[in-house]
HTML snippet that shows the backbone in 3Dmol.js (N, CA, C, O; Angstrom):
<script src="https://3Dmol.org/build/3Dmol-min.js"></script>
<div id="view" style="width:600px;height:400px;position:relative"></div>
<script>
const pdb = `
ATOM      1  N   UNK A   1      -5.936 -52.034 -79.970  1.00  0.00           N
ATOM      2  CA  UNK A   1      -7.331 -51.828 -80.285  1.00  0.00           C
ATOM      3  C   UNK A   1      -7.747 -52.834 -81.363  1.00  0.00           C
ATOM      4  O   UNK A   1      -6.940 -53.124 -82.246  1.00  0.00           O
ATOM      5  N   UNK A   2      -8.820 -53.311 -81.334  1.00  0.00           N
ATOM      6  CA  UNK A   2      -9.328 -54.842 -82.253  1.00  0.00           C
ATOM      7  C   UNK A   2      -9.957 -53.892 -82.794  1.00  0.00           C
ATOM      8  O   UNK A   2     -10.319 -52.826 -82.297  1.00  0.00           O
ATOM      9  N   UNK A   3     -10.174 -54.558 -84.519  1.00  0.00           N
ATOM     10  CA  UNK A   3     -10.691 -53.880 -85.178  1.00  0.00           C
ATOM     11  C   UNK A   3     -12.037 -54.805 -84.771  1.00  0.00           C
ATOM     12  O   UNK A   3     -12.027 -55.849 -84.119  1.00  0.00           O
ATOM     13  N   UNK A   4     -13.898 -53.691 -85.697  1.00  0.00           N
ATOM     14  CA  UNK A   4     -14.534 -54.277 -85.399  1.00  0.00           C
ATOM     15  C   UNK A   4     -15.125 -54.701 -87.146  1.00  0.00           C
ATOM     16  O   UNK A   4     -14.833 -54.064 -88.158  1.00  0.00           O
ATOM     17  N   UNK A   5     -15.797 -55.650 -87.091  1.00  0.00           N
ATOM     18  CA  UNK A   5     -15.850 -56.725 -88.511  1.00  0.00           C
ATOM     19  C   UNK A   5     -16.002 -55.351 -89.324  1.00  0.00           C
ATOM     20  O   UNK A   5     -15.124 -55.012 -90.118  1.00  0.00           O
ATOM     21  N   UNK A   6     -16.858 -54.767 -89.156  1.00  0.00           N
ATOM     22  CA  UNK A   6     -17.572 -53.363 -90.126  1.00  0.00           C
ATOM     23  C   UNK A   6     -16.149 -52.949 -90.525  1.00  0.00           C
ATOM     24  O   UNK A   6     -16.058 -53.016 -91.751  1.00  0.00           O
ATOM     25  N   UNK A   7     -14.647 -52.420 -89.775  1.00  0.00           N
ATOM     26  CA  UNK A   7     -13.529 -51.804 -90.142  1.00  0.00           C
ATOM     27  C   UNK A   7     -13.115 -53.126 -91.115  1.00  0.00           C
ATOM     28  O   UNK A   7     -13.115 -52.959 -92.335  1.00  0.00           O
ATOM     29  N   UNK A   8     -12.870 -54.036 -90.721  1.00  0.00           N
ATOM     30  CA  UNK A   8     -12.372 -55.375 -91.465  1.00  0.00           C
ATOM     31  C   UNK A   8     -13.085 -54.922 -92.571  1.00  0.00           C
ATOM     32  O   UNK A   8     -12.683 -53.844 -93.008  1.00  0.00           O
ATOM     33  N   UNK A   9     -14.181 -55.514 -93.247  1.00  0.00           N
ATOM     34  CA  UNK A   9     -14.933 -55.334 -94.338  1.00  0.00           C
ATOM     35  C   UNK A   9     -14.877 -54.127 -94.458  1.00  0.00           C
ATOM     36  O   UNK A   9     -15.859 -54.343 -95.168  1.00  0.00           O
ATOM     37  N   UNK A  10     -14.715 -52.982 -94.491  1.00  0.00           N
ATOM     38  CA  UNK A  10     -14.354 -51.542 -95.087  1.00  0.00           C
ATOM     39  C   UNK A  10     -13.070 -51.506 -95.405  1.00  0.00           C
ATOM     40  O   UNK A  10     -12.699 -51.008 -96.468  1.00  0.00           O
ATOM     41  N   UNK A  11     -12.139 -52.086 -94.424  1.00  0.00           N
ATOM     42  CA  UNK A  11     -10.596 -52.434 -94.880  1.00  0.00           C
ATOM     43  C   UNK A  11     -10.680 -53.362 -96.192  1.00  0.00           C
ATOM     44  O   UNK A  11     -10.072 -52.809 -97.109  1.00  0.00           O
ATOM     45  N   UNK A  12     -11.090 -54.271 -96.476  1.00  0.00           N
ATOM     46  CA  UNK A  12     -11.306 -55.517 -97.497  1.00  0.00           C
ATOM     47  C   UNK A  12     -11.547 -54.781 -98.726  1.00  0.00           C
ATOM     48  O   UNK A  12     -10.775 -54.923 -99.674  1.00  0.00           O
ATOM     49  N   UNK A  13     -12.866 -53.762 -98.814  1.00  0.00           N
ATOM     50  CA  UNK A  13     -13.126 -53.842 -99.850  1.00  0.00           C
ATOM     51  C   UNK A  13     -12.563 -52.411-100.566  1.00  0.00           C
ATOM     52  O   UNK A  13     -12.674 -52.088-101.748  1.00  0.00           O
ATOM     53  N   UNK A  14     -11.962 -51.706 -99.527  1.00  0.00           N
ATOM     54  CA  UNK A  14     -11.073 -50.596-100.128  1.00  0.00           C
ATOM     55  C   UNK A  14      -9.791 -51.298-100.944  1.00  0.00           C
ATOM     56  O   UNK A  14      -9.381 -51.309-102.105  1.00  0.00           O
ATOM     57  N   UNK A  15      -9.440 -51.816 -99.795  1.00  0.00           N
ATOM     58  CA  UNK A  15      -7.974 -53.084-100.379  1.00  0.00           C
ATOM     59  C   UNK A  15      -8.382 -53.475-101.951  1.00  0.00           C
ATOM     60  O   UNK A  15      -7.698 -53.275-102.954  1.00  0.00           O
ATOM     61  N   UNK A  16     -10.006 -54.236-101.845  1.00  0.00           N
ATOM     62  CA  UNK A  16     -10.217 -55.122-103.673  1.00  0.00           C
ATOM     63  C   UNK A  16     -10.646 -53.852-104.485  1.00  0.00           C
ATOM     64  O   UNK A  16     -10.734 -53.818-105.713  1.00  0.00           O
ATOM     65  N   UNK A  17     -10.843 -53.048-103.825  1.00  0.00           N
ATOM     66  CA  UNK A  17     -11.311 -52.032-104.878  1.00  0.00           C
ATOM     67  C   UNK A  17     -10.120 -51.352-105.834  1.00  0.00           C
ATOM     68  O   UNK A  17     -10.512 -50.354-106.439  1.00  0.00           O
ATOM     69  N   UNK A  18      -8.869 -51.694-106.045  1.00  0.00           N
ATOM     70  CA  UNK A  18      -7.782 -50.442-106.077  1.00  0.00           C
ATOM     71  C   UNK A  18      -7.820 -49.513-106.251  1.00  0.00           C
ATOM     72  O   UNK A  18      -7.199 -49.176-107.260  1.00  0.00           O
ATOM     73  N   UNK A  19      -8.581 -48.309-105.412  1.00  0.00           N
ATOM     74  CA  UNK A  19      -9.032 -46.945-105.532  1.00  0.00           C
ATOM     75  C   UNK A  19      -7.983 -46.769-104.155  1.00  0.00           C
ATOM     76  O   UNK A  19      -8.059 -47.285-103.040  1.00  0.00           O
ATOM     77  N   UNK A  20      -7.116 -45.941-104.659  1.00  0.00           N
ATOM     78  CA  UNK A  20      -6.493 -45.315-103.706  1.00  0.00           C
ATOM     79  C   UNK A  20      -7.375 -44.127-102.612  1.00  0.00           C
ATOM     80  O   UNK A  20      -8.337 -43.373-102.756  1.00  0.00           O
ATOM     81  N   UNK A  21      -6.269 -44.532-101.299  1.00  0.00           N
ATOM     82  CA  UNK A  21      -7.460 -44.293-100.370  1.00  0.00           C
ATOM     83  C   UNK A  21      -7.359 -42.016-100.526  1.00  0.00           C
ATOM     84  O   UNK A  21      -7.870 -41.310 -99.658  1.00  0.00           O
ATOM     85  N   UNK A  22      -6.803 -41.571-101.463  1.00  0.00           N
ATOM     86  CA  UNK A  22      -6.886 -40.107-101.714  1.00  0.00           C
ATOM     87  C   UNK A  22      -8.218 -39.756-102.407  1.00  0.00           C
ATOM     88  O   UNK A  22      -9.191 -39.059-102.119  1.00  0.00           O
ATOM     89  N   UNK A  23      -7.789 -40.663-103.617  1.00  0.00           N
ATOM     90  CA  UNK A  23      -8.553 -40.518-104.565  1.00  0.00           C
ATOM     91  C   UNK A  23     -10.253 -40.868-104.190  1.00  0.00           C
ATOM     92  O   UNK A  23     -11.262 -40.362-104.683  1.00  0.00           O
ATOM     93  N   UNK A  24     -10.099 -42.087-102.971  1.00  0.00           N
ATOM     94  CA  UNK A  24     -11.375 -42.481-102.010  1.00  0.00           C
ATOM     95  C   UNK A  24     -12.177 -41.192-101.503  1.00  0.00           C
ATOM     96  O   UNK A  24     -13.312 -40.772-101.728  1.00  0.00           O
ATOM     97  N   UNK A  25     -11.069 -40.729-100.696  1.00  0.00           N
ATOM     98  CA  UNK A  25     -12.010 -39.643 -99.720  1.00  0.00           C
ATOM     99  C   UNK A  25     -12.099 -38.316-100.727  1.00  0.00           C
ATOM    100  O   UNK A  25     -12.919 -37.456-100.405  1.00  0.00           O
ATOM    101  N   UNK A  26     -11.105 -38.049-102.228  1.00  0.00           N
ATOM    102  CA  UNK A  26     -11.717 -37.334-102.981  1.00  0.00           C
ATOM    103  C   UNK A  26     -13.526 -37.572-103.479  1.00  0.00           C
ATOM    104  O   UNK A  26     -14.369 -36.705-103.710  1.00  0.00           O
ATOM    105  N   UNK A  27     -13.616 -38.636-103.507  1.00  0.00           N
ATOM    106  CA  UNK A  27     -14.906 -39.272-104.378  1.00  0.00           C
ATOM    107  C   UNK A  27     -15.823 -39.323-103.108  1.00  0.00           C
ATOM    108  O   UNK A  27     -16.994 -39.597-103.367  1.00  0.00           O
ATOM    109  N   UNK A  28     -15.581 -39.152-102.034  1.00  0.00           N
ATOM    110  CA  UNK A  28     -16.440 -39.179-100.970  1.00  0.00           C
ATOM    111  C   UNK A  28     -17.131 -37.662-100.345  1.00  0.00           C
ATOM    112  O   UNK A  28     -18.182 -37.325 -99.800  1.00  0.00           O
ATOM    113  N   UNK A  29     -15.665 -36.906-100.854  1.00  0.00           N
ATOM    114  CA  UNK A  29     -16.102 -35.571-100.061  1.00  0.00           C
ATOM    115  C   UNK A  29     -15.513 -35.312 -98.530  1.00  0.00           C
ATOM    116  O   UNK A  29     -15.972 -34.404 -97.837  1.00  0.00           O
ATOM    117  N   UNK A  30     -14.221 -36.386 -97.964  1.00  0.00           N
ATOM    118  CA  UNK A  30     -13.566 -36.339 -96.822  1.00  0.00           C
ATOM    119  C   UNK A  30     -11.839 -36.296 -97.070  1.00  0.00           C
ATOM    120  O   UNK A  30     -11.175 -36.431 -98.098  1.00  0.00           O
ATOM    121  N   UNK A  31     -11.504 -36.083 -95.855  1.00  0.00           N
ATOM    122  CA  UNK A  31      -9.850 -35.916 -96.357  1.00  0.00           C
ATOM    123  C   UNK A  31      -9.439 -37.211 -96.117  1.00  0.00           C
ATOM    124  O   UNK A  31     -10.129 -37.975 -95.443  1.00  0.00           O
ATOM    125  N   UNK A  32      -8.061 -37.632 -96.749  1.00  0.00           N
ATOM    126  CA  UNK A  32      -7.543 -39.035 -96.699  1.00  0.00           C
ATOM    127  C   UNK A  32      -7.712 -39.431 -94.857  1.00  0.00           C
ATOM    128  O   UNK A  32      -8.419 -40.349 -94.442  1.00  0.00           O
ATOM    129  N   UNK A  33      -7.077 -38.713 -94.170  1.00  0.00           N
ATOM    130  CA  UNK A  33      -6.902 -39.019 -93.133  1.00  0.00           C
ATOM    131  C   UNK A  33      -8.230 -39.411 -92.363  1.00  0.00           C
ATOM    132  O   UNK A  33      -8.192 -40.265 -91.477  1.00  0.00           O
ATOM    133  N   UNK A  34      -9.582 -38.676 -92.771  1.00  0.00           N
ATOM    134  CA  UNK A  34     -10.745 -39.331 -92.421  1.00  0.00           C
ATOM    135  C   UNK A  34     -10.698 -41.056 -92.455  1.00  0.00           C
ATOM    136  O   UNK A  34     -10.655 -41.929 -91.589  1.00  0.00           O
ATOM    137  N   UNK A  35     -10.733 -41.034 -94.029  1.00  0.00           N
ATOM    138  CA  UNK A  35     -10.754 -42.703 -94.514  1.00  0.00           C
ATOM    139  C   UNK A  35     -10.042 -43.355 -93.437  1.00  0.00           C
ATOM    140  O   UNK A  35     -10.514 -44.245 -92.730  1.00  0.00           O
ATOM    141  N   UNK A  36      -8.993 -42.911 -93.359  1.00  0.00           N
ATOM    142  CA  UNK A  36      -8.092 -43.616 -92.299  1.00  0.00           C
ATOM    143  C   UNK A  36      -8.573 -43.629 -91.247  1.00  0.00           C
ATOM    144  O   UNK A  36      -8.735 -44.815 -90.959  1.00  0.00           O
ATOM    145  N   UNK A  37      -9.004 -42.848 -90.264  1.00  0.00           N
ATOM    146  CA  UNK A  37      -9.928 -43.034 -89.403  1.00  0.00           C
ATOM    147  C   UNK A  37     -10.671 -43.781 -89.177  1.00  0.00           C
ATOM    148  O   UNK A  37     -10.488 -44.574 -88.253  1.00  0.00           O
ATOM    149  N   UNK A  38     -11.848 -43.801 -89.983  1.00  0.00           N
ATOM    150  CA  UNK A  38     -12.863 -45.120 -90.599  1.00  0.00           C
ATOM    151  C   UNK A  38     -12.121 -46.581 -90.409  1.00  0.00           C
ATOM    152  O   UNK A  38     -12.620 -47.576 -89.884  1.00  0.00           O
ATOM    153  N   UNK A  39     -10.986 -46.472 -90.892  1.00  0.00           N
ATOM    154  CA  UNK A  39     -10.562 -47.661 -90.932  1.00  0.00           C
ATOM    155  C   UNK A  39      -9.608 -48.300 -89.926  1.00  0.00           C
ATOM    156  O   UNK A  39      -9.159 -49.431 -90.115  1.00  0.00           O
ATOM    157  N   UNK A  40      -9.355 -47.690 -89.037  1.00  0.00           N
ATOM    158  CA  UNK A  40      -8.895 -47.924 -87.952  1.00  0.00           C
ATOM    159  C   UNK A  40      -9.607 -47.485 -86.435  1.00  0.00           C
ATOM    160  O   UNK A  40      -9.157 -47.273 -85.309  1.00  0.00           O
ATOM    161  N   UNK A  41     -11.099 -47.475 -87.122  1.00  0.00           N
ATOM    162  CA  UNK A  41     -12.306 -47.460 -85.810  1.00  0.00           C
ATOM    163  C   UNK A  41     -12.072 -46.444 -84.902  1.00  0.00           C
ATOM    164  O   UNK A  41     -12.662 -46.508 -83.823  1.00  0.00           O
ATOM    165  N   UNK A  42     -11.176 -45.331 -85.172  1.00  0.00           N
ATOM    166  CA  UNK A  42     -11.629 -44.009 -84.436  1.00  0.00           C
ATOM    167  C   UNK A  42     -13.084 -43.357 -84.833  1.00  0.00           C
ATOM    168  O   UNK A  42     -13.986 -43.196 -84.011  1.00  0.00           O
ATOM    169  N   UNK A  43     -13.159 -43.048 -86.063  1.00  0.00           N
ATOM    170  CA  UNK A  43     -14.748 -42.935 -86.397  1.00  0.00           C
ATOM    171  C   UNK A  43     -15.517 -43.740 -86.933  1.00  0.00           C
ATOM    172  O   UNK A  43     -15.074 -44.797 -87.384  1.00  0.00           O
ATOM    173  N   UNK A  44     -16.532 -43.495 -86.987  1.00  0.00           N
ATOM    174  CA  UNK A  44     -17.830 -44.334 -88.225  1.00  0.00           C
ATOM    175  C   UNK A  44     -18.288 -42.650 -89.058  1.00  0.00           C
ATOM    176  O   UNK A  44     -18.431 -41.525 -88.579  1.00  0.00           O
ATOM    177  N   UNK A  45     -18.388 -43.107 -90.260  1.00  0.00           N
ATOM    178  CA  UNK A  45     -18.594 -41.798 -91.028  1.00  0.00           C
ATOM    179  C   UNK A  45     -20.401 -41.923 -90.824  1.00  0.00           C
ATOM    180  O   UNK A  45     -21.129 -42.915 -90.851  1.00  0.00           O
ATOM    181  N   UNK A  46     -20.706 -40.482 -90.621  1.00  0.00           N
ATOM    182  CA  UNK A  46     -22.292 -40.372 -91.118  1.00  0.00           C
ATOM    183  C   UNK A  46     -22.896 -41.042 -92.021  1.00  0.00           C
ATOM    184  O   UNK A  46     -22.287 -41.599 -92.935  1.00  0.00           O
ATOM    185  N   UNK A  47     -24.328 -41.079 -91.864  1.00  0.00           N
ATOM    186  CA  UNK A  47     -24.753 -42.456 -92.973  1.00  0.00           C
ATOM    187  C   UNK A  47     -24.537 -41.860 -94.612  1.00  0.00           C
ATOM    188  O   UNK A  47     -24.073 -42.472 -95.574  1.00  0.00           O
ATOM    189  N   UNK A  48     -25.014 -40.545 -94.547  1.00  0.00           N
ATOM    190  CA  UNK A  48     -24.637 -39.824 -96.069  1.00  0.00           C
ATOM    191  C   UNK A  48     -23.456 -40.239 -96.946  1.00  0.00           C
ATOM    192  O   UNK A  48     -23.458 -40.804 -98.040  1.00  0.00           O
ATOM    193  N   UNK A  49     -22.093 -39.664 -95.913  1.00  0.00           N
ATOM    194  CA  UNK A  49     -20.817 -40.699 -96.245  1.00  0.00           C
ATOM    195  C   UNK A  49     -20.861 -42.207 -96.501  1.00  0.00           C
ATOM    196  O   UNK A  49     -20.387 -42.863 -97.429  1.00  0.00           O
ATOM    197  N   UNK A  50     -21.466 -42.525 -95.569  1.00  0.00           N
ATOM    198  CA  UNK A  50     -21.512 -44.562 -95.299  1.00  0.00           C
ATOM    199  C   UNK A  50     -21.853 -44.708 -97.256  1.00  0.00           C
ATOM    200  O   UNK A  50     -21.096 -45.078 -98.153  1.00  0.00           O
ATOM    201  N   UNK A  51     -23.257 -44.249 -97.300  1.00  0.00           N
ATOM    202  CA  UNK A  51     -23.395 -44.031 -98.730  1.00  0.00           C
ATOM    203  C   UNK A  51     -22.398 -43.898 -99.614  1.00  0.00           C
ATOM    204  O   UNK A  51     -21.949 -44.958-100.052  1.00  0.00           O
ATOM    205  N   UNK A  52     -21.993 -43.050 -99.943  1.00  0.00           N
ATOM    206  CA  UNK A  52     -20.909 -42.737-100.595  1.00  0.00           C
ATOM    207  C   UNK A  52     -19.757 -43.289-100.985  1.00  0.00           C
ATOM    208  O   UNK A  52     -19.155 -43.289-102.059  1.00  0.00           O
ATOM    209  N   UNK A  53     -19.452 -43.976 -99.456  1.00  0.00           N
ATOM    210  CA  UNK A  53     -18.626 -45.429 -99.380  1.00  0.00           C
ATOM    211  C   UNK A  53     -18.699 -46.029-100.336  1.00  0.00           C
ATOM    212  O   UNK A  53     -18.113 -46.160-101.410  1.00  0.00           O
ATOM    213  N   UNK A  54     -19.849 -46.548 -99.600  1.00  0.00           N
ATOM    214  CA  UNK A  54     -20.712 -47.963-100.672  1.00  0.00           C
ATOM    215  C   UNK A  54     -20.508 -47.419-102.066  1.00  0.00           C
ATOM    216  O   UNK A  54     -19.695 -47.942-102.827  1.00  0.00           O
ATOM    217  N   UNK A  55     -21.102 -46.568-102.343  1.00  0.00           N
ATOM    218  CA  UNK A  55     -21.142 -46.439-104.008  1.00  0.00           C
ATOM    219  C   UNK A  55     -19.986 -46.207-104.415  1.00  0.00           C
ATOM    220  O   UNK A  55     -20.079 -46.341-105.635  1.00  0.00           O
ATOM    221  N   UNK A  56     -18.710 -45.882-104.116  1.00  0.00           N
ATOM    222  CA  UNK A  56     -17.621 -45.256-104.477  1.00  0.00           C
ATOM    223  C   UNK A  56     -16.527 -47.111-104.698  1.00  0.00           C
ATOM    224  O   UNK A  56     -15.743 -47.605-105.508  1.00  0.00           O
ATOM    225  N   UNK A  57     -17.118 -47.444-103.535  1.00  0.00           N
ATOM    226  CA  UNK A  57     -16.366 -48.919-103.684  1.00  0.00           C
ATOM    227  C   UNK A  57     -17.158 -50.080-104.328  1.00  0.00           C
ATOM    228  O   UNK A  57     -16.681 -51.211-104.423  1.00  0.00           O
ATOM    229  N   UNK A  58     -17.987 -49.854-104.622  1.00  0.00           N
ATOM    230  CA  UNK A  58     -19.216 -50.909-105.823  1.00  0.00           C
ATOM    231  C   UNK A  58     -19.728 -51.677-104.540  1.00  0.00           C
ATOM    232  O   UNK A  58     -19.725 -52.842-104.938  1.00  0.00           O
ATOM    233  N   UNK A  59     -20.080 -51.694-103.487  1.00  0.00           N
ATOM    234  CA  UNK A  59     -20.201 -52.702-102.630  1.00  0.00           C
ATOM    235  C   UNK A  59     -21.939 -52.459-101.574  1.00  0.00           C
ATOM    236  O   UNK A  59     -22.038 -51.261-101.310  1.00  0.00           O
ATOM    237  N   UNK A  60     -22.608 -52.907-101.261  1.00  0.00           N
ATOM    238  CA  UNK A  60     -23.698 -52.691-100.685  1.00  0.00           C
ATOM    239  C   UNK A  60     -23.156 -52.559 -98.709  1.00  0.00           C
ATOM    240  O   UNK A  60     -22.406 -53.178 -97.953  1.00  0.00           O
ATOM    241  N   UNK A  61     -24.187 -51.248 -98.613  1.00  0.00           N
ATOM    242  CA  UNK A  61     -24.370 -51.127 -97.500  1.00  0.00           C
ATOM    243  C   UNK A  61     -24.068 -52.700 -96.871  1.00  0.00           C
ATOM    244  O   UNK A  61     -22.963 -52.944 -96.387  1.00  0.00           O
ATOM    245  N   UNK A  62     -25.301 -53.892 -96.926  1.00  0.00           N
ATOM    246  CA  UNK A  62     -25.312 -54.422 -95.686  1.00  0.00           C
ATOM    247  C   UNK A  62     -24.998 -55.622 -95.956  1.00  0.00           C
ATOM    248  O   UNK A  62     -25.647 -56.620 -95.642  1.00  0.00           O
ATOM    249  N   UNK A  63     -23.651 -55.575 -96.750  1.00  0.00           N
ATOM    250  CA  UNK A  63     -22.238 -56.063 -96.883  1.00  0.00           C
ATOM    251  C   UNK A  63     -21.645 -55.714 -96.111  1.00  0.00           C
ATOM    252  O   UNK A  63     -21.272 -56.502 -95.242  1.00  0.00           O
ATOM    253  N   UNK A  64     -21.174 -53.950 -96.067  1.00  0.00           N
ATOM    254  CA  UNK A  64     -20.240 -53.888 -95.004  1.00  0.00           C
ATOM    255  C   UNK A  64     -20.739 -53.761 -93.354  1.00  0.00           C
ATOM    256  O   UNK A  64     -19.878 -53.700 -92.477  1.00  0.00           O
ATOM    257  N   UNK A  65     -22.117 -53.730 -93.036  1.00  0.00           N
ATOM    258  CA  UNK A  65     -22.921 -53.805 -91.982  1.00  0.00           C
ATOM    259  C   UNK A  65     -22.775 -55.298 -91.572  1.00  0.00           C
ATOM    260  O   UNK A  65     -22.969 -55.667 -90.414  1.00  0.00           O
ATOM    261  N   UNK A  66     -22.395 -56.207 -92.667  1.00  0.00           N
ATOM    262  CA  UNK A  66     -22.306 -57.805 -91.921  1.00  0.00           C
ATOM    263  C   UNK A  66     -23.564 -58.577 -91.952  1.00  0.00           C
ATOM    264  O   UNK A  66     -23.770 -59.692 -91.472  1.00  0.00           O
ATOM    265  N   UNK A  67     -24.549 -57.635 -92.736  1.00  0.00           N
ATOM    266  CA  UNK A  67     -26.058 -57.969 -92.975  1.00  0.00           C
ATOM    267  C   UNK A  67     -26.072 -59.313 -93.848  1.00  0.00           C
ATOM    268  O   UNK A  67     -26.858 -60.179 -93.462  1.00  0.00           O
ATOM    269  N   UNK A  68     -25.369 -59.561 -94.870  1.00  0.00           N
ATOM    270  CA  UNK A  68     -25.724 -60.157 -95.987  1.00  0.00           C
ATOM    271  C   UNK A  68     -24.393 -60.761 -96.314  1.00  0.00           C
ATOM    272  O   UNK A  68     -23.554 -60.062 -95.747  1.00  0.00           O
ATOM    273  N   UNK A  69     -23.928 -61.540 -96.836  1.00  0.00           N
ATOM    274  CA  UNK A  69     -22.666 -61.592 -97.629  1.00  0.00           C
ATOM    275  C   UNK A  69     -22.509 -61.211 -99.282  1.00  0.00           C
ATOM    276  O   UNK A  69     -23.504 -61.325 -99.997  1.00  0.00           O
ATOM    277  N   UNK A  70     -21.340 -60.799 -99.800  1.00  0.00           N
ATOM    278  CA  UNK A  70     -21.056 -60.302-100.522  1.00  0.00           C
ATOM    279  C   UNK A  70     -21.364 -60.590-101.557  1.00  0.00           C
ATOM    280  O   UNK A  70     -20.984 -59.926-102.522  1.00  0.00           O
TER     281      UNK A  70
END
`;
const viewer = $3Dmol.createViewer("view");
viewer.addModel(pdb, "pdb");
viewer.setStyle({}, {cartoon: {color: "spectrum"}});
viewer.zoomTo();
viewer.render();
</script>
């Protein structure tokens, strides 16, 4: 399964962030294994989460949307 750029750049900036991915889906409100999900393109989290993302990893929405660069 290919990842798609959105997992890449959600993979990237979890990776630069060093927020472990527990402590992630603590600060998000999901279980680790979600994150993992997310990041291996079984799901896309709701936009509420998507949010949460973003703010939890310092990074803008449409950064990881592929909108804009970083």
């Amino acid at each position: 399964m290919e990842l798609t750029d959105i997992q890449i750049r959600l993979r990237e900036s979890i990776a630069e962030s060093g927020i472990a991915q527990k402590e992630l889906a603590r600060q998000v409100g999901v279980s680790p294994q979600t994150i993992s999900k997310y990041m291996k393109k079984d799901i896309f989290p709701a936009l509420d989460t998507f949010a949460k993302l973003c703010k939890a990893l310092d990074v803008s929405s449409d950064f990881i949307l592929g909108l804009k660069a970083y």
